[in-house]
Structures are given as C-alpha cells and as structure tokens.
matplotlib code that plots the C-alpha trace (Angstrom):
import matplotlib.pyplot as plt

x = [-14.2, -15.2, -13.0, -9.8, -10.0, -10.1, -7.4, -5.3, -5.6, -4.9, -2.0, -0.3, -1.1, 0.5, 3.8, 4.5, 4.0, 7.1, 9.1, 8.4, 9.5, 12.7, 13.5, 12.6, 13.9, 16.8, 14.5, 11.3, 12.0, 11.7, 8.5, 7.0, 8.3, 6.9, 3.8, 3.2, 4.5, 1.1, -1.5, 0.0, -0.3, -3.8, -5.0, -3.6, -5.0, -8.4, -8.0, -6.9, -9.3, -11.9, -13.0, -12.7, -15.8, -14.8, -12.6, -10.2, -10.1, -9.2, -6.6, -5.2, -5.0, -3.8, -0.9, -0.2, 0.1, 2.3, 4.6, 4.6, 5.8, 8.3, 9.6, 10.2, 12.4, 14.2, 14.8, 16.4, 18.2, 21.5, 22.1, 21.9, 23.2, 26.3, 26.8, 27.3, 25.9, 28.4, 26.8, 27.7, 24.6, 25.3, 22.9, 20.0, 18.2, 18.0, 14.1, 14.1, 16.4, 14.5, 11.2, 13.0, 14.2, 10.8, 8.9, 11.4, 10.3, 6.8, 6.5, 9.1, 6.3, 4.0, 4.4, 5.1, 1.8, 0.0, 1.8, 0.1, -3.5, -3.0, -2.2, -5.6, -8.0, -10.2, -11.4, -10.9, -8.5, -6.2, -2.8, -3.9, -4.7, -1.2, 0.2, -1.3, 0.1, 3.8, 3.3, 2.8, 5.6, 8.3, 6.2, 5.5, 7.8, 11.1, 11.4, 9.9, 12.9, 15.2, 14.1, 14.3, 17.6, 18.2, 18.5, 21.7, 23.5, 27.1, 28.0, 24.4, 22.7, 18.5, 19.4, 18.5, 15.7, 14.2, 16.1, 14.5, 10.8, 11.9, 12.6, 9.6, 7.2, 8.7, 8.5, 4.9, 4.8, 7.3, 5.2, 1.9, 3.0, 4.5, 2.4, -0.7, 0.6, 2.3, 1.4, 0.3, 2.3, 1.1, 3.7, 1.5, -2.0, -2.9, -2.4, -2.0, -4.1, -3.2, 0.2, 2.9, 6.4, 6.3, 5.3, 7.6, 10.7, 9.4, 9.3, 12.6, 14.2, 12.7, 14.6, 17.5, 17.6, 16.9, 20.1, 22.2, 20.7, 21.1, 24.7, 25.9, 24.4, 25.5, 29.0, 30.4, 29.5, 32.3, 30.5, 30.5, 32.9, 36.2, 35.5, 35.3, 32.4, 31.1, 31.6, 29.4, 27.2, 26.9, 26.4, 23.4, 22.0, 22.4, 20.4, 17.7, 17.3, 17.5, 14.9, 12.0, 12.6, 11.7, 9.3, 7.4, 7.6, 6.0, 3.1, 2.4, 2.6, -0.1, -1.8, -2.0, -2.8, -5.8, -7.0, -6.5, -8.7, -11.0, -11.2, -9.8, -8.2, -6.2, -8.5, -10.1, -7.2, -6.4, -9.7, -8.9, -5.9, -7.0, -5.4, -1.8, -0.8, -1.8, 0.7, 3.5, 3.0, 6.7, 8.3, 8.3, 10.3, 12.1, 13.7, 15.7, 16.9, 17.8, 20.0, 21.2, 23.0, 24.4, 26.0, 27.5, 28.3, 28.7, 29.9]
y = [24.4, 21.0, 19.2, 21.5, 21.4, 17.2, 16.9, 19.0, 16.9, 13.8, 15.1, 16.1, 12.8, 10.9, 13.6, 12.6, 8.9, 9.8, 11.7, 9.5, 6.7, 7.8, 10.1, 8.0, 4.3, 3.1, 0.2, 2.6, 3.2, -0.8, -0.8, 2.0, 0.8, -2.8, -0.6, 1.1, -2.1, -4.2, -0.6, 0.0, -3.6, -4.5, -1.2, -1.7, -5.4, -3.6, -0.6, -3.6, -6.5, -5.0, -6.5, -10.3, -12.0, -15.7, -18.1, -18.4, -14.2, -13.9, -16.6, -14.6, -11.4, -12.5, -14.3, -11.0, -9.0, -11.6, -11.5, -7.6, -8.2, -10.7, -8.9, -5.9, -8.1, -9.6, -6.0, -4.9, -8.1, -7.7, -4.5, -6.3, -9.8, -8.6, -5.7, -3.5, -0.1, 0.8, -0.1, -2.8, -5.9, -5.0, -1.9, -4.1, -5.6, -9.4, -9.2, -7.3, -9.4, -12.2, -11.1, -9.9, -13.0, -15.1, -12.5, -13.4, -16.9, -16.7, -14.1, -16.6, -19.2, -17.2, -16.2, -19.5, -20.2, -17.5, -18.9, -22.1, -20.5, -19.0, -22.0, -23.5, -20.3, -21.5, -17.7, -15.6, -12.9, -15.1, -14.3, -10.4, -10.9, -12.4, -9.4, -7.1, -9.1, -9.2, -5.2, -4.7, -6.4, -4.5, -1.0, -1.0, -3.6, -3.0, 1.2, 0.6, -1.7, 1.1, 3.8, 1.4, 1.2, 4.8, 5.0, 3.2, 5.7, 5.6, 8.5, 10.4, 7.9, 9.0, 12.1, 10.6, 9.2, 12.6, 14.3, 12.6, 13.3, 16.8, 16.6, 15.3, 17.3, 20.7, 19.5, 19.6, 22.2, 24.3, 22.8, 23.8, 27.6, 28.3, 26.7, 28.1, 31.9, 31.4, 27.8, 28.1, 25.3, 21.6, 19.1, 16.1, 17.0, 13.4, 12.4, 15.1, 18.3, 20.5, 20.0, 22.3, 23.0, 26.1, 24.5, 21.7, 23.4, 25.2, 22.3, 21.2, 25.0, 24.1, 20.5, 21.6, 24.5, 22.1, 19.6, 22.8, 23.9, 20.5, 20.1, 23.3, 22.1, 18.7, 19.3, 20.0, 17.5, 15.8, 12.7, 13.9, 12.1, 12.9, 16.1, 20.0, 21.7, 22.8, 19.7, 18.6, 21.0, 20.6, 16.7, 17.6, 19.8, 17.2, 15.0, 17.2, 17.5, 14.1, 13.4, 16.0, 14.5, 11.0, 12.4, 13.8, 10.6, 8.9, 10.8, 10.7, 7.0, 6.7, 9.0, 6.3, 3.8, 5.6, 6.9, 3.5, 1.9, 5.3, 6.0, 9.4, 8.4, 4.9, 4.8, 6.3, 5.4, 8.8, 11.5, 13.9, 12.8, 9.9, 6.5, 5.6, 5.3, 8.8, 9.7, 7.8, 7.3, 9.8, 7.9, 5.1, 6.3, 8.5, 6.4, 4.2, 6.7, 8.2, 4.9, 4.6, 8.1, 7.4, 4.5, 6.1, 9.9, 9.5, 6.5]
z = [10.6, 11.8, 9.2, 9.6, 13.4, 12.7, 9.9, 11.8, 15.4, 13.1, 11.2, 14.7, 16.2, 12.9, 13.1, 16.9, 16.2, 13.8, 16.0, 19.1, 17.0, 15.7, 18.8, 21.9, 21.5, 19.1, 18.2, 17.4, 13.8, 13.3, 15.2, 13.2, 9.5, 10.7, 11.6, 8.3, 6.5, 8.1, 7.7, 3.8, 3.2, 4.4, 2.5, -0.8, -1.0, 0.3, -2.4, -5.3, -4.4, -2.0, 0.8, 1.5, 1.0, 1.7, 3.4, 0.2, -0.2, 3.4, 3.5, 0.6, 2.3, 5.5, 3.4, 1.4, 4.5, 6.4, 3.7, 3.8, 7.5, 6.4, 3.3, 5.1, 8.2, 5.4, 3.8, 7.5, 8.3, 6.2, 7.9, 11.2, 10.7, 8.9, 11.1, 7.4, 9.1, 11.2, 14.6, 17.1, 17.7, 21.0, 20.4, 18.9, 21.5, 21.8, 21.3, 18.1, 16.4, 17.4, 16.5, 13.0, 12.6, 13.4, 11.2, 7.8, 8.5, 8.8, 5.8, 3.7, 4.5, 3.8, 0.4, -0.2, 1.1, -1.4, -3.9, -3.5, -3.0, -6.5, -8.0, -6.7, -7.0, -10.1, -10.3, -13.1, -12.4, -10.3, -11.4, -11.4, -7.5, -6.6, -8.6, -6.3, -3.5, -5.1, -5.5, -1.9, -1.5, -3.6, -3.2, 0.3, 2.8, 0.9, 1.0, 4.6, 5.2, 3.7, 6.2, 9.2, 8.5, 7.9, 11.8, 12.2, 9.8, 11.1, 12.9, 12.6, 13.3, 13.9, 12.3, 9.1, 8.8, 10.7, 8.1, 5.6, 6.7, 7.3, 3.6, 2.4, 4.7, 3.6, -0.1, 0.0, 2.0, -0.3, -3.4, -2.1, -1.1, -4.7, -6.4, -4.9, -5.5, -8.8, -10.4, -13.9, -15.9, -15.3, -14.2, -14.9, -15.5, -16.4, -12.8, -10.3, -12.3, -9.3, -9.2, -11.0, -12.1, -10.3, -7.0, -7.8, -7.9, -5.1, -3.1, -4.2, -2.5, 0.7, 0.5, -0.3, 1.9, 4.5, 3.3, 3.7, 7.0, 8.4, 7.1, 8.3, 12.3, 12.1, 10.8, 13.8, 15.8, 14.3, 13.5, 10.0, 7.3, 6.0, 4.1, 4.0, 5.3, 1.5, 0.1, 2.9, 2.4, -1.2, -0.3, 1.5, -0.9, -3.6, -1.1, -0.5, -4.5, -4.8, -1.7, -3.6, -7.2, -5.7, -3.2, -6.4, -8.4, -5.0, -4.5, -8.7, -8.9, -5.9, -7.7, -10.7, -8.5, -7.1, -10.4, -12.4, -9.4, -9.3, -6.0, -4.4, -1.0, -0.9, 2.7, 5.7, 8.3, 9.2, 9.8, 7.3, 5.3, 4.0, 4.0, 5.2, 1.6, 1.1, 4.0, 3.1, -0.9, -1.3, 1.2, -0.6, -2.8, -1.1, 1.3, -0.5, -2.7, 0.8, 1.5, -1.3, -1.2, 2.3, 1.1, -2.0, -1.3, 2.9, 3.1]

ax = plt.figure().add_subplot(projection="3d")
ax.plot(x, y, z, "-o")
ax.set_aspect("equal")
plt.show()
C-alpha cells in the first residue's frame, strides 16, 4: 500500500511538472526539454559507465552532459533563429535565446573537449565510453530538442506537444488494459516478456481515438489548416498511429538498453517509477516522429 500510495504521489508530481511546463509559460517547454535533456543525460552515462571514480571519469561525464545541454540548444535553434515555425522572435524572450545561444557554445566546446579526453584516456575501453557519450547525444538531446519545438506549432501552438503526451500516456494505458484482460501473443518476448500484440493494438485505439477526439475539438478554432474536417480528422488519426508505433519502439529499445547493461530501472530519480529514462524512453522517439508529421501532413 505503501509503494502505490508513493508511486502514485510521484507519478502526479512528474504529470504536473508536464502540464505546468507546457501550459503556464511559452518558454516552459524549453526549460523542461533542457531539464530532462541534463537528468536523461547524467543517468545514462551513470547506467553505461557507473559512477565516476576519478578526476579523468568525472571530467568525462561532466563533458558528456554539457554537450547533452548544448546538443539539444542547437537541435531548437533553427526553429528560432530562422523564424521556420511560424511564430514571430518577438514571442521568445530575449533571455532564452540568449541562454540557448550561450548553451550551443559551451556544449560545441564541450564535445570538443571530450573528444580530446578520449584521445588521452590510456584505459582500455576508451572509445566504448565516448560512444556512450555520442549516444546520449543523438538518443536523448536531439528528440528533446524536437518536442521543445513542438510548442511553437503554427496555429496550435502548445496543443501539441500536450497532444503528444496525451498520446503516449493513453498508449500505455490502452496497452496495459487489453493486454492485461486479453494478452496471450508476445510482441517481443526477447525484451519486453509482458508486453503483447493484443495490448499493443490496444494501445494504438486509445491513440488514435485521441487524434480523432482532438481533431474534431480543435477544428473549429479555426487555427486548423486548409482542409475538410475528415481529412483532418483522418490526419490526426494517422498521427495518433504513428505516435503509438514509435512510442512502442521507445520503450523496447530502453528496454535493450537496460537488459544488455542488466539492470531493471535506468535509475531511482523518481520513488516508484524508476529513472527518468524509464518515464520518457517513448518520447524519444515519439517526438520527432511527432515533428516530423507537422511539417509534412499540417504544414
């Protein structure tokens, strides 16, 4: 009773970070994807290469995770600098494009810098450390980069990035209810025994149910592009089958991750549910597919 009274307080607390984030402040969803950009980095380089246990390890680390920071600021900047997303610079405040800016250059220098500290680590194992690092940079900063700028969506705007969490939470959700009452077929025992094709095309309903729902509210607000309200609709749906396919291929490659390094959470961050790798493993790779169909189907 303990535990579910705990994982339940810490699963609320994490959700209203979220919504506080992208809800409150225009800026927030930077703040947060910056947030889970330093949290995901420091844990993976703990989860790969345990914890630093001199001077040349912890230069390492602090290296990797500064150019997290910057990789993600560099991910974000286009969208900004070239104005590409639909909203003016006059609704980016002078400080975050400042601090975006000072944060590409100290995580340019940075990798720069760990690319030098490979050169002179003598240890064995050297070049499979500054693997890890370049992983956390691809697997973590850049998706966090693409949801960031999920927020400045023309014409929706915030809606989508919430839309995209919405996705993602009621894809587990939708996975776990079917397949806990009618999972018998394995989806991909090797990694994830408990999970099924049942549950995941469960979990795929409650996505696209929630595209159509959310296409059918937002399509009058007249913010909406050029086209009829079924095409619209079907857009949406598309996107929430496209959102639970990648959602599912997240959480399964954490899963590899964890059980090539054999270990069961990715951390202890959150009471309950683990590490913040564990919270945010499908939106990963759900995010830039999420972009990525803005661009090409909305526009």
């Amino acid at each position: 009773m303990k535990n579910l009274i705990t994982r339940t307080l810490a699963g609320t607390v994490y959700v209203a970070v979220i919504l506080a984030a992208i809800l409150i402040d225009s800026n927030g969803i930077y703040m947060l994807g910056l947030l889970f950009a330093v949290l995901a980095g420091i844990e993976l380089q703990n989860l790969c290469c345990g914890k630093a246990q001199n001077v040349t390890e912890f230069l390492n680390k602090c290296m990797t995770v500064l150019g997290t920071a910057g990789c993600f600021a560099i991910t974000v900047s286009p969208f900004i600098l070239l104005n590409g997303w639909g909203v003016s610079k006059s609704s980016y405040t002078i400080i975050i494009t400042s601090a975006l800016a000072a944060i590409s250059i100290i995580g340019i220098l940075a990798i720069a810098m760990r690319f030098l500290l490979t050169l002179y680590d003598k240890r064995p194992g050297a070049l499979q450390r500054f693997a890890y690092s370049a992983m956390g940079w691809i697997y973590i900063a850049v998706p966090l980069g693409c949801m960031a700028v999920l927020g400045d969506t023309p014409g929706l705007g915030r809606q989508v990035p919430l839309m995209l969490f919405v996705m993602i939470w009621l894809n587990d959700t939708g996975a776990y209810c079917v397949g806990s009452l009618c999972g018998k077929r394995r989806l991909f025992e090797r990694l994830s025994p408990k999970k099924s094709w049942e549950g995941f095309w469960g979990g795929m309903a409650f996505s696209i149910i929630a595209g159509v729902v959310f296409a059918l509210l937002s399509y009058s607000s007249g913010n909406t592009p050029d086209m009829s309200e079924g095409l619209y609709a079907a857009a949406w749906a598309l996107t929430g089958a496209a959102i639970s396919v990648a959602a599912t291929w997240g959480d399964l490659f954490e899963s590899l991750i964890k059980r090539t390094l054999g270990v069961k959470d990715s951390g202890h961050l959150i009471p309950g549910h683990g590490g913040i790798l564990d919270r945010i493993d499908s939106l990963l790779f759900a995010a830039p597919v999420m972009l990525m169909l803005q661009i090409l189907i909305f526009g």
